[in-house]
C-alpha positions in Angstrom: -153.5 -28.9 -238.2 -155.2 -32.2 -238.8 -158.3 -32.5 -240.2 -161.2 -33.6 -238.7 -164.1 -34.9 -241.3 -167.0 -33.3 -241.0 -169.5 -36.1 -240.3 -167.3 -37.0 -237.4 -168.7 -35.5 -234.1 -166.2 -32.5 -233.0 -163.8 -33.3 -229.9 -165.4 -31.5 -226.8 -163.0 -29.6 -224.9 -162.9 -28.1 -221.5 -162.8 -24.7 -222.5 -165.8 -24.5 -224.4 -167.5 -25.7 -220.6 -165.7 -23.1 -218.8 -166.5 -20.5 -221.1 -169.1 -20.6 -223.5 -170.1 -16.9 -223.8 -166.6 -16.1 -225.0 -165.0 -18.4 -227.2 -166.7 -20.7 -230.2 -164.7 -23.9 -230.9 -163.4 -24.1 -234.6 -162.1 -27.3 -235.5 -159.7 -28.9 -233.4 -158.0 -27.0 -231.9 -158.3 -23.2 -232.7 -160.6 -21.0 -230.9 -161.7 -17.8 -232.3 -163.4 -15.2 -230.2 -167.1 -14.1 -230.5 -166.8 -10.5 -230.3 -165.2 -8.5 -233.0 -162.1 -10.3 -234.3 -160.6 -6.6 -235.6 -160.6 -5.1 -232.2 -159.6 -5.3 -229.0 -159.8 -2.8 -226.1 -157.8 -3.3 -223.0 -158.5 -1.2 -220.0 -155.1 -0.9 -217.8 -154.8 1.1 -215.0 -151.0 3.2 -215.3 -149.9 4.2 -211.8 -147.3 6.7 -212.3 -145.1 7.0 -208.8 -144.0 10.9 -208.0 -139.9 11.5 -207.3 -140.1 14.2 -204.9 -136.4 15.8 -205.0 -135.3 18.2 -201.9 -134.7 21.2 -202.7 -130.7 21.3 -201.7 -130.2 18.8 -204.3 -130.8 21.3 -207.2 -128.0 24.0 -205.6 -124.4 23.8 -205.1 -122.6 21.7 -204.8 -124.9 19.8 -207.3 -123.9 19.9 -210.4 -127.1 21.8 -212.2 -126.7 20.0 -215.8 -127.3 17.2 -214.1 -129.9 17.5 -211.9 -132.0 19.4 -215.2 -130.9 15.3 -216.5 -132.1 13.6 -213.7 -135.5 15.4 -213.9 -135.8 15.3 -218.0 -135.1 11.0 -217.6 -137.5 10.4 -215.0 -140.1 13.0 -216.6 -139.9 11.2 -219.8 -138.8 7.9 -219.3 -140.7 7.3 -216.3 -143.5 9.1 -217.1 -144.2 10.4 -213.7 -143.9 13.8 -211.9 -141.2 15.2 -210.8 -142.1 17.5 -207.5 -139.5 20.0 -205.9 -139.6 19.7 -201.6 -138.6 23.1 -200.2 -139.2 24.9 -197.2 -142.7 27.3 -197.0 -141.3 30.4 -196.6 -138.4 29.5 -200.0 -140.8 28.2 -202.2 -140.4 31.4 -204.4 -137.3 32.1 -204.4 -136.6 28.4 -205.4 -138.9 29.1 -208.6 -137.3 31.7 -209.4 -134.1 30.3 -209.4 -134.9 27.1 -211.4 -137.1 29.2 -213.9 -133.8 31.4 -214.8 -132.0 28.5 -215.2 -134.4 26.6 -217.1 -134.6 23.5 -214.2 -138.3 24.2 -213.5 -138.9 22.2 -217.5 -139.2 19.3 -215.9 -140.8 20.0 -212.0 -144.0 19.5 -212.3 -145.0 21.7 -208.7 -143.2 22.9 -206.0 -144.2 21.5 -202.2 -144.1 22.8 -198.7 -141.5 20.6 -196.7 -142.8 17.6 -195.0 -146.1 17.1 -197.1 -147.5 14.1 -197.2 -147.2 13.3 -200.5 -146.4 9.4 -201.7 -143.8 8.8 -204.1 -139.8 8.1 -203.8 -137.7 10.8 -202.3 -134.3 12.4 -203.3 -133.0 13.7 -200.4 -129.7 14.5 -198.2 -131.1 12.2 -195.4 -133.8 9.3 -194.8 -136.4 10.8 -192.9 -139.6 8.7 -195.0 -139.6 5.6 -196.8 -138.1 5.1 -200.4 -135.5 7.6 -199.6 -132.6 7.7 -202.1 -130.2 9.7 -199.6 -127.4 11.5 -201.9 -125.2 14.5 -200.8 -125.0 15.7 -204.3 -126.5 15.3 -207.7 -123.3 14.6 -209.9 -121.7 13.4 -212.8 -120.2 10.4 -210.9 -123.5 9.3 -208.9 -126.1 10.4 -211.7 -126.1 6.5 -212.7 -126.1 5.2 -209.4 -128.9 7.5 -208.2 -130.8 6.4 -212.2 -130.3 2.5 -211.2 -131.9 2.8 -207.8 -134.9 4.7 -209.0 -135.4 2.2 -211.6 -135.4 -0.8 -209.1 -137.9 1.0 -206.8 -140.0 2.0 -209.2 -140.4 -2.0 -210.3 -141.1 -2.7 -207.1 -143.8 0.2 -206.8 
């Protein structure tokens, strides 16, 4: 840093015209803030995007292991809900099922089919946008299906 005497005039510099309610010129070139120097607050706004998971996936021929992973990665990782898609009339008997099995940890609710709900879909075949179509939640695909959520949820 070089130093400027002080009966020299200091260098004006355009930031100090663009804003002059938050930033006070210190020497040459440093700028120190106005406010509180100890603290900051930043406001962000966290969009978390919903996986909505059909309800086949979390039967046979899944493997059940794995689809309890897929839901504890995204849950956690993602930090976004994870929302089982089952028919009306099997929406019960799905929670029961899970809840015995321990797969309902990570589902955050349980929806009537076809709800118009936005998020990105894990289903047997693309009938909405941001469909990730697998037959099966696997051992073999579980990486595959973890990649492709990860790309659309940058792109969310």
């Amino acid at each position: 840093m070089v130093a400027i005497p002080k009966n020299q005039p200091q260098p004006s510099l355009p930031c100090d015209a663009k804003y002059p309610a938050i930033m006070t010129q210190v020497r040459a070139k440093m700028f120190v803030p106005r406010f509180n120097r100890r603290f900051f607050i930043f406001y962000a706004v966290i969009i978390n995007m919903n996986l909505i998971v059909a309800a086949a996936l979390c039967e046979p021929p899944s493997d059940f292991l794995v689809y309890r992973f897929l839901t504890q990665f995204v849950k956690t990782n993602f930090h976004s809900d994870v929302l089982l898609e089952s028919p009306k009339e099997m929406i019960d008997i799905y929670y029961h099922y899970l809840k015995s099995r321990g797969g309902f940890d990570y589902v955050s609710d349980i929806l009537p089919a076809f709800t118009s709900e936005r998020g990105i879909r894990l289903d047997t075949e693309p009938n909405f946008p941001q469909t990730i179509v697998v037959q099966a939640v696997r051992f073999e695909n579980v990486h595959n299906i973890l990649g492709q959520l990860k790309l659309l949820n940058k792109i969310n």
